[in-house]
C-alpha positions as CSV (number, residue, x, y, z in Angstrom):
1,X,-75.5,1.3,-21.6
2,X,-73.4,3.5,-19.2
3,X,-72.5,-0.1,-17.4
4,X,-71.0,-1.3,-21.3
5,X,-69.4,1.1,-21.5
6,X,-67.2,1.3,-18.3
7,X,-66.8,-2.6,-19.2
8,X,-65.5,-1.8,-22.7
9,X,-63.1,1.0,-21.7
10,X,-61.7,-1.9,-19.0
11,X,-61.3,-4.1,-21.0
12,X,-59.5,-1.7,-23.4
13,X,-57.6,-0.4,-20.5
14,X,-56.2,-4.2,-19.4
15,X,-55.2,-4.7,-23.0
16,X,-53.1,-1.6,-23.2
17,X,-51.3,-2.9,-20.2
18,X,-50.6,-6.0,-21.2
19,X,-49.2,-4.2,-24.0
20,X,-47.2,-2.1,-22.3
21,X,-46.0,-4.8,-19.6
22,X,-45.1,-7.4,-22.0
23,X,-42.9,-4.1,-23.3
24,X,-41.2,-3.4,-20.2
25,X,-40.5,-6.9,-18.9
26,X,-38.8,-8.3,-22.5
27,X,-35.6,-9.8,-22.0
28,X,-32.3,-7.7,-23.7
29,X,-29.2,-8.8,-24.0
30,X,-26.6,-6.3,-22.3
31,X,-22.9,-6.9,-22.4
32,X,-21.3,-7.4,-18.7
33,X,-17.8,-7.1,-19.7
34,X,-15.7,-5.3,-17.8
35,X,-12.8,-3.2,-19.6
36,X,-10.2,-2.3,-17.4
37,X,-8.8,1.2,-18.4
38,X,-5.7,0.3,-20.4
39,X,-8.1,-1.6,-22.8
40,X,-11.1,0.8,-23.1
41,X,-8.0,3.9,-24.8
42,X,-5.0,1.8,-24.4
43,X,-3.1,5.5,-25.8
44,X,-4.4,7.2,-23.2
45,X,-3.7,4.8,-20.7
46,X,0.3,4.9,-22.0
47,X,0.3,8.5,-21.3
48,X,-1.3,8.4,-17.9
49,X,1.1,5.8,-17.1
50,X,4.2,7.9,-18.3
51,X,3.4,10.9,-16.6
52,X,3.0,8.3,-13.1
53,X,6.3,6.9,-13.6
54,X,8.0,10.4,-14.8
55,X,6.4,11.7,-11.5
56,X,7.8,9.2,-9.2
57,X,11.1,9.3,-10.4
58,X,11.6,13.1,-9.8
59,X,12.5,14.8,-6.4
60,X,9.1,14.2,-3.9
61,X,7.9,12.8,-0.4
62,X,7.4,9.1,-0.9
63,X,4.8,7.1,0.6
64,X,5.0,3.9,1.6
65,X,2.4,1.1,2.4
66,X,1.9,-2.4,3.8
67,X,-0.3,-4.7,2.1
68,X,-1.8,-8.2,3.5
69,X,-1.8,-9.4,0.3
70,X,-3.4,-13.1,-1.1
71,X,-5.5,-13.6,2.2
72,X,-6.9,-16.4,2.5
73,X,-10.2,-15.8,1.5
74,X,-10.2,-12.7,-0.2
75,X,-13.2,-10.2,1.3
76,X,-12.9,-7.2,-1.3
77,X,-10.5,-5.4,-4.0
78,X,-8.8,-4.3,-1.0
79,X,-6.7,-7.4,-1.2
80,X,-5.8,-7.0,-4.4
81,X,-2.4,-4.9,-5.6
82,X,-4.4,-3.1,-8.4
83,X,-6.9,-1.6,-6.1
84,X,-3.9,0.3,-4.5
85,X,-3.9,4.3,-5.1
86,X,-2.0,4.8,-8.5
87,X,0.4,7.4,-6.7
88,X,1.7,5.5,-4.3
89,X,5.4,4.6,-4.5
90,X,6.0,1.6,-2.8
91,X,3.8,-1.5,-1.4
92,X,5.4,-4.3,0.5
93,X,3.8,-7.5,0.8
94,X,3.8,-8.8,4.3
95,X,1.9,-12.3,2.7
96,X,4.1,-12.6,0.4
97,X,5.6,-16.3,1.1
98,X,2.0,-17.0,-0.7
99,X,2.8,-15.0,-3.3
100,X,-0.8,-15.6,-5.5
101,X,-1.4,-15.5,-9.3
102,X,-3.3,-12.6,-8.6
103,X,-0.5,-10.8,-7.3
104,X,1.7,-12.0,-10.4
105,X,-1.0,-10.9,-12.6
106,X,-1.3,-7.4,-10.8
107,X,3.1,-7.2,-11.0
108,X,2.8,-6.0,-14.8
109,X,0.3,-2.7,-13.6
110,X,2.3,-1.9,-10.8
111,X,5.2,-2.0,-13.2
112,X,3.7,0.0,-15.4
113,X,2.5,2.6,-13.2
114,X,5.8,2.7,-11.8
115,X,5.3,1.2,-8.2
116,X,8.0,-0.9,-6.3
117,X,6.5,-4.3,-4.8
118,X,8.9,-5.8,-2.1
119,X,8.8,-8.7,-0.1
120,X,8.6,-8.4,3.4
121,X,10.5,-10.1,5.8
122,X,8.8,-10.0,9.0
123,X,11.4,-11.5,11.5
124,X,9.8,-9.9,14.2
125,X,7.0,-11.2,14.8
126,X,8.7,-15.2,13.0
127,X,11.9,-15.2,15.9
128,X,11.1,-17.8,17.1
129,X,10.3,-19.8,13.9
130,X,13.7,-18.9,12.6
131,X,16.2,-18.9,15.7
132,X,18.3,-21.7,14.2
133,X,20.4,-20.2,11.9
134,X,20.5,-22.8,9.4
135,X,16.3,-22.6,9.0
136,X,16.6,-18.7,8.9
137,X,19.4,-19.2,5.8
138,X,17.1,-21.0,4.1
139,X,14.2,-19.3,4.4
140,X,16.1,-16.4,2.9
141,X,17.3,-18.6,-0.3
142,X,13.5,-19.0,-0.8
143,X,12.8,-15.4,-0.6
144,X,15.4,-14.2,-3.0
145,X,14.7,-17.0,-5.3
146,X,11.1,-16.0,-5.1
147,X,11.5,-12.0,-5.5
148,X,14.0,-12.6,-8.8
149,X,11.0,-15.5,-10.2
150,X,8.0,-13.2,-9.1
151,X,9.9,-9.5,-10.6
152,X,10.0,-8.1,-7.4
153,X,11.7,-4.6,-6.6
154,X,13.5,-5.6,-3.4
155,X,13.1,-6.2,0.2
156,X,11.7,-5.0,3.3
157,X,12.4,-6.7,6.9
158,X,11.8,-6.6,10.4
159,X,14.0,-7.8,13.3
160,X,14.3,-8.3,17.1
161,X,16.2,-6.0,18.8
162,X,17.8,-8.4,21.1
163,X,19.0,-11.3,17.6
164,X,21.8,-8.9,16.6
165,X,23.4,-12.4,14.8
166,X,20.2,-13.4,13.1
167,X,19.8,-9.2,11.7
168,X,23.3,-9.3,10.8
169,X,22.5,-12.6,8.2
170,X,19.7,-10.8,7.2
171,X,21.2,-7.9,6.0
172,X,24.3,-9.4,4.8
173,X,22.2,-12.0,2.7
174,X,19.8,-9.1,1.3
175,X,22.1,-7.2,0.9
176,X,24.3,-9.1,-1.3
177,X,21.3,-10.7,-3.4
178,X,20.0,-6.8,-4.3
179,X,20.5,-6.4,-8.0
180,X,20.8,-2.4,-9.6
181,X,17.4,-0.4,-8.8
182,X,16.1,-3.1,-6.0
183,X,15.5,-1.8,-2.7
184,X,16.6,-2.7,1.1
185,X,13.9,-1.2,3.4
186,X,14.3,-1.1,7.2
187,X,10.8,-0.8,9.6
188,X,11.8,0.1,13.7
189,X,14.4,1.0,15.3
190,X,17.3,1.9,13.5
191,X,19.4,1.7,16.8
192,X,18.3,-2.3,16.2
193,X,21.0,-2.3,13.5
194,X,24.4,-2.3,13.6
195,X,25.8,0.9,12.9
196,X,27.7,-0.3,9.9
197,X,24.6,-1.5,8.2
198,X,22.2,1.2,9.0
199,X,24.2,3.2,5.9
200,X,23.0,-0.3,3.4
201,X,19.3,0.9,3.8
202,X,17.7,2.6,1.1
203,X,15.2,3.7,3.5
204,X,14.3,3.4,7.3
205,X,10.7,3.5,7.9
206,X,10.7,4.7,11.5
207,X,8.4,3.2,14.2
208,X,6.0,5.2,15.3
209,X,3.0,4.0,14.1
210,X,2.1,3.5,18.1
211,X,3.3,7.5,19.1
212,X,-0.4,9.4,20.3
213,X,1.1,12.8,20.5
214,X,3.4,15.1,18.2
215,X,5.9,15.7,20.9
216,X,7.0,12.0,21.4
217,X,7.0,11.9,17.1
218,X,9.5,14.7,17.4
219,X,11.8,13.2,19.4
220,X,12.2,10.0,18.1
221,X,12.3,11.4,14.4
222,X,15.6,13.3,16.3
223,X,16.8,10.5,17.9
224,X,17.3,8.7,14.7
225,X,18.4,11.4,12.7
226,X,20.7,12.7,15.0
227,X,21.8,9.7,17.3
228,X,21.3,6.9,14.9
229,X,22.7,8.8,11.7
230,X,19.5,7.9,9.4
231,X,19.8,11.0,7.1
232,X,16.4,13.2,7.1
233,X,16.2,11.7,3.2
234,X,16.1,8.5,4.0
235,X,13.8,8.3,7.0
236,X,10.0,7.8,6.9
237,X,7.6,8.2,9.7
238,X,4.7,5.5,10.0
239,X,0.9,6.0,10.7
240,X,-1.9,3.5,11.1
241,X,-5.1,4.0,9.2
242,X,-7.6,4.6,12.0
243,X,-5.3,5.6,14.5
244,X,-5.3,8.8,16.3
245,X,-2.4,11.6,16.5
246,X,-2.7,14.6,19.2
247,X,-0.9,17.6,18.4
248,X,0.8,20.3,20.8
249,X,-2.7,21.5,21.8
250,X,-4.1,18.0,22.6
251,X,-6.3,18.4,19.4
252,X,-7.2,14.8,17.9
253,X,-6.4,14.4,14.4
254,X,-6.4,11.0,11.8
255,X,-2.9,10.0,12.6
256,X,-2.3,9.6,8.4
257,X,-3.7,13.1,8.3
258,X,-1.2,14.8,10.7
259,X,1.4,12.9,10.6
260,X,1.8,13.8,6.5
261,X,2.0,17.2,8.2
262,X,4.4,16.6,10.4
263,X,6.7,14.9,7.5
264,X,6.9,18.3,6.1
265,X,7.1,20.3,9.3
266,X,9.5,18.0,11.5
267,X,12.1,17.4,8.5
268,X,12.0,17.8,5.9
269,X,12.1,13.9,6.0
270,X,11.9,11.2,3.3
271,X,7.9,10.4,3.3
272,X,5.2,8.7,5.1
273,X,4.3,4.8,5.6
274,X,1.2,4.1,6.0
275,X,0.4,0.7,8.0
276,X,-3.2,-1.3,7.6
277,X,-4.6,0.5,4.6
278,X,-6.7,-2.0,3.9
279,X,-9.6,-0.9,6.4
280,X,-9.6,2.3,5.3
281,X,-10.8,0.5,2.0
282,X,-14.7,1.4,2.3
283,X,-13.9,4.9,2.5
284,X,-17.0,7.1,2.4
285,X,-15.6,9.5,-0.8
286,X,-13.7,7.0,-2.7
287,X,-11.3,3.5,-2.3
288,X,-8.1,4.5,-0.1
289,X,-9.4,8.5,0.5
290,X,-7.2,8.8,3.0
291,X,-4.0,7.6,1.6
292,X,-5.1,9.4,-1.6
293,X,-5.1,12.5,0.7
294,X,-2.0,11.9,2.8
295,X,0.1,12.1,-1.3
296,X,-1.2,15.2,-2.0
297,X,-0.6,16.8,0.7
298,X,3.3,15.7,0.7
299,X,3.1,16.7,-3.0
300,X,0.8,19.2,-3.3
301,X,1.5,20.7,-7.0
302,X,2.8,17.1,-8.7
């Protein structure tokens, strides 16, 4: 009897189960799209992307960043303009002969938020590619072409110290394809220019992105202020995401870290360029933390 009855309440027991299984595991339909933020309150989003613009158009530090944009296997939102920090002023593309769809697509929200998207020109590192005159002339018809079809804000470039011709065409041909509110950006040397054209760039975006120590930052910051004639408004100083910056003591800090700092305390000068952002993309706190960080501390009450 005792026997039954443990063999009844089993029986009752597997049945609830089932029960309760056939409960848990039943299929539901659950909707996977995904609403980017100007379509979940697109009212909301307008005033957010107001108060962005109104922000960067009043007096404060800029920061600056290069962007590997349209790689060619994309590994992550890090390649992708919209994944960029909504504060940041400008981004120049140093991929950007293969300007991508996703980058046009992207164009509108940079727009929008008020965020410059140049084209790089990176004859530093292309010399040799372009040291006929004739191939480097051309190459720069295809970038204005592209930065008037693709709504771009401007230019950015490079150059060898030692091609004074082949920088002089390069200004001279940015220069006169710039339309009203496009920007002509400088990154090295400024001594690499000619001193008549140094006073064509909207900004210089000093080179020293390899400087380990405070003291050497310093000096060259002086050097191109004083010696090169970059006004303190126009010059930037550059950090690498990663790198590391020693101060007077020899205390290690992130270079982006300090060197914000040291925008503030060296200058005042124009703002901070950050260089390789994209590995500091899997940020522990949140996507781009450290730029995030570097803005507010050059504009701590905006």
């Amino acid at each position: 009897m005792k026997q039954n009855f443990i063999f009844t309440l089993l029986a009752l027991f597997s049945m609830l189960s089932l029960v309760s299984c056939s409960d848990w595991t039943e299929t539901e339909a659950l909707d996977s799209t995904v609403k980017k933020p100007w379509e979940q309150d697109p009212a909301l989003w307008a005033e957010y992307t107001a108060t962005l613009r109104a922000y960067k158009q009043s007096e404060h530090f800029i920061v600056y960043a290069r962007m590997h944009n349209s790689p060619e296997k994309a590994t992550g939102e890090q390649d992708f303009m919209r994944c960029l920090p909504d504060s940041l002023d400008i981004v120049t593309l140093t991929n950007a002969d293969n300007f991508s769809k996703f980058d046009a697509e992207d164009m509108s929200v940079m727009h929008e938020k008020g965020t410059k998207v140049l084209y790089q020109i990176d004859y530093a590192a292309r010399a040799e590619e372009f040291a006929d005159a004739a191939a480097l002339d051309a190459y720069l018809d295809k970038v204005v072409v592209a930065v008037a079809a693709n709504g771009m804000d401007g230019y950015s470039f490079t150059t060898d110290p030692l091609a004074a011709d082949a920088t002089a065409r390069i200004i001279d041909r940015l220069a006169t394809a710039r339309t009203d509110g496009q920007l002509l950006v400088f990154e090295g040397n400024p001594l690499s220019l000619a001193a008549t054209d140094r006073a064509k760039m909207d900004y210089v975006i000093l080179d020293t992105e390899k400087l380990e120590n405070v003291l050497d930052v310093r000096l060259h910051a002086l050097h191109a202020v004083n010696y090169a004639g970059i006004e303190a408004n126009r010059l930037l100083l550059t950090a690498e995401i990663n790198a590391a910056l020693f101060d007077e003591d020899r205390t290690e800090h992130a270079a982006v870290d300090e060197m914000s700092r040291r925008v503030v305390e060296l200058g005042p000068y124009a703002g901070l360029a950050a260089y390789n952002i994209a590995e500091d993309y899997y940020h522990s706190e949140m996507n781009y933390q450290t730029i995030r960080q570097a803005i507010q501390t050059l504009n701590p009450s905006k």
